[in-house]
N, C-alpha and C positions, 0 to 999 in steps of 0.2 A: 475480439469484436463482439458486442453483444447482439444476443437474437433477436428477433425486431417481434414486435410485439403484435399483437390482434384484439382488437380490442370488444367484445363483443357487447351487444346492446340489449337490454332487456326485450326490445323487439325480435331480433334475432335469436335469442334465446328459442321465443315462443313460436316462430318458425319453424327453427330447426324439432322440439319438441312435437310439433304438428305436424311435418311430415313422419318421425320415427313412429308417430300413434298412428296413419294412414298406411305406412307399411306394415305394422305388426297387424291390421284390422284388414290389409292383402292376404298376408302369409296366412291367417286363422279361415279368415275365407278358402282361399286353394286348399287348406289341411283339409278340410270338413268337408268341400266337394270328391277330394280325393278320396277320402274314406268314404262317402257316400258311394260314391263310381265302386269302389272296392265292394262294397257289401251287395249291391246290387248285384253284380260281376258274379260276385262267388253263388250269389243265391240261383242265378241263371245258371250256369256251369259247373259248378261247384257239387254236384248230385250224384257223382260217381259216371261211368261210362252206361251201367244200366243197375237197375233200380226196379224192384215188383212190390205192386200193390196193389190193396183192395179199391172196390169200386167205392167211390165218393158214395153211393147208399148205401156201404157198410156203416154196419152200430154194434153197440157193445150186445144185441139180443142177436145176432147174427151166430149163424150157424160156423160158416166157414172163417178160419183164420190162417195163417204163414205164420212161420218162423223158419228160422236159420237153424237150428242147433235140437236134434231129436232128443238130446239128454234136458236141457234145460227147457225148450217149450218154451219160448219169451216169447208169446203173439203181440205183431206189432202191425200198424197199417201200414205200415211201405218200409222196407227192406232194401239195404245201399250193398252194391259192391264194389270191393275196392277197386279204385280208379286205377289203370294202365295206360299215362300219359301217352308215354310213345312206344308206338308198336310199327316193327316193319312187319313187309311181308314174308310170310311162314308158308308150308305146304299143310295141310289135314293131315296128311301121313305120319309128321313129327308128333302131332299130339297125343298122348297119351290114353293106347287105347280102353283102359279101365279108370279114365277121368272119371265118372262116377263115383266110382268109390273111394276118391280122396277127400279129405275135411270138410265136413259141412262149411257152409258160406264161402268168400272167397279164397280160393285157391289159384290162385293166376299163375301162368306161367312167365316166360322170358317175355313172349309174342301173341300170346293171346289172353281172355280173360275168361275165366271158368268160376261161377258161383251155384253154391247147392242148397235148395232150399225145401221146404214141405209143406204141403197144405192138406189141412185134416178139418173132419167135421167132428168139429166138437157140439154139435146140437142135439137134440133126442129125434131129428125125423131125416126121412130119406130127401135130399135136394141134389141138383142138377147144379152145375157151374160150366160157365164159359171161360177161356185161358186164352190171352191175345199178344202179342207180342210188335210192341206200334214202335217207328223211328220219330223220333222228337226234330230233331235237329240234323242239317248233314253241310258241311263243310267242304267245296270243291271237290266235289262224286265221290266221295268215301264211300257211299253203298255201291258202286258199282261194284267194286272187288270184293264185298265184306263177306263171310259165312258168320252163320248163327247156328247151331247147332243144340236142339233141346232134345234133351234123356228125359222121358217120362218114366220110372219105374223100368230102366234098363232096354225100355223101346225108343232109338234115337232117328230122328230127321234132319238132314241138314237144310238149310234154306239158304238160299239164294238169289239176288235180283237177273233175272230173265237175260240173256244175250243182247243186247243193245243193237245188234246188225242181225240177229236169225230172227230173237222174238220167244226163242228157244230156249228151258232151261238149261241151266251147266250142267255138264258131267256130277251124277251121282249126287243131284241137290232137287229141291222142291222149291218152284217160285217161290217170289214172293207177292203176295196178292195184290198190294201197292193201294189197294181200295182205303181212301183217309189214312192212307201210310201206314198201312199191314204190313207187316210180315209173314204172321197168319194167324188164324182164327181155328181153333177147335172146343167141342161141347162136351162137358164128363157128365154122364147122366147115372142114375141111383145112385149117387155118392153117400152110403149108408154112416150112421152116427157109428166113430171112432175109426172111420177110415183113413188111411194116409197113403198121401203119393206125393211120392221122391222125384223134384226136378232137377236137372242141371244144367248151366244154357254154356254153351259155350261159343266165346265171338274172338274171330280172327280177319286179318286182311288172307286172301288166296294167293300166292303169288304164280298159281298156274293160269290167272284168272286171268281171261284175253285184255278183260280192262283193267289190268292192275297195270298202269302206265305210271310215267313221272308226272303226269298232269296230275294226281293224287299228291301228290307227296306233301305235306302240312295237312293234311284233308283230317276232318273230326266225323266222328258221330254220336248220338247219344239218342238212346233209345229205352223203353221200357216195357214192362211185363205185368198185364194186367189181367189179375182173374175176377169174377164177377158172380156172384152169386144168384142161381137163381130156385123160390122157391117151389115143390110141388105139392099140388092141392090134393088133401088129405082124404081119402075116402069117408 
């Protein structure tokens, strides 16, 4: 038996033609949003868990600069560490207590995130700076359980968000000042030309932590590390 035929029309034809050109002019639309959506996404997110930089009034006559790496010196205006997608909760006690002295930049562990950096004055006059440590972003109370922990030159602090029912900080932590989303604010003053001081921040969840609940669990943060320069008037 022979197949039965379809006979198509030049009408038809340019139909069928005109919608395959209105789906492919669909598909390149949703491509291009997609990618747009993506690039946005990563530029918002996409910055490592924490990140330090200079103050938006730094310039290249600027006394103070960072880098990561004491042998190379790469001064840069902001400074990425590697990202530690998923972290559960850990005690302080596991971490390692001569984390300072591991690899300049990131050194992350299993459960927390450890990066080492330095800021030196490279100018010819004595200047002051400010060092602050702000939360960008917080995802279903990730700061309630979080510690930060900075090593200045082998002097370390832990910080902490204040007890939610006392008011009180945690055991063996320093608030955190929460003012425009502090964690805290300190001032280095004579900072003399060719001086250098070694930071190391280190960010974990507490899991002794009263609020480290499962109402966390997906919860993000991201945060960063700002120092600021400031000058002093020369006699």
């Amino acid at each position: 038996m022979a197949e039965p035929r379809v006979n198509l029309t030049a009408k038809d034809i340019k139909k069928r033609d005109s919608r395959l050109r209105i789906l492919k002019i669909l598909l390149l639309v949703i491509c291009v949003f997609l990618i747009i959506l993506y690039v946005v996404l990563k530029f918002i997110y996409d910055v490592g868990s924490f990140t330090v930089t200079l103050d938006s009034s730094y310039n290249l006559e600027g006394s103070l600069v960072i880098y990561e790496n004491i042998e190379q010196k790469l001064c840069l205006k902001e400074l990425k560490a590697e990202e530690n997608e998923f972290m559960t909760n850990t005690s302080g006690d596991w971490i390692p207590k001569d984390i300072q002295d591991g690899p300049d930049g990131s050194h992350n562990g299993d459960n927390y995130i450890a990066y080492t950096f330095y800021a030196e004055n490279q100018g010819k006059e004595i200047i002051n700076y400010w060092y602050e440590i702000i939360i960008d972003d917080v995802v279903k109370n990730a700061d309630e359980a979080i510690r930060v922990k900075l090593i200045k030159d082998g002097q370390e602090v832990t910080y902490a968000k204040a007890n939610r029912y006392t008011g009180q900080p945690e055991r063996d932590t320093t608030a955190f000042i929460e003012e425009k989303n502090r964690i805290m604010l300190e001032k280095v003053e004579d900072f003399r030309p060719g001086d250098i001081h070694k930071y190391t921040v280190v960010i974990w969840i507490e899991g002794n932590d009263p609020d480290c609940v499962d109402d966390i669990i997906g919860g993000e943060i991201k945060m960063h590390m700002n120092l600021s320069e400031e000058h002093i008037a020369q006699e």
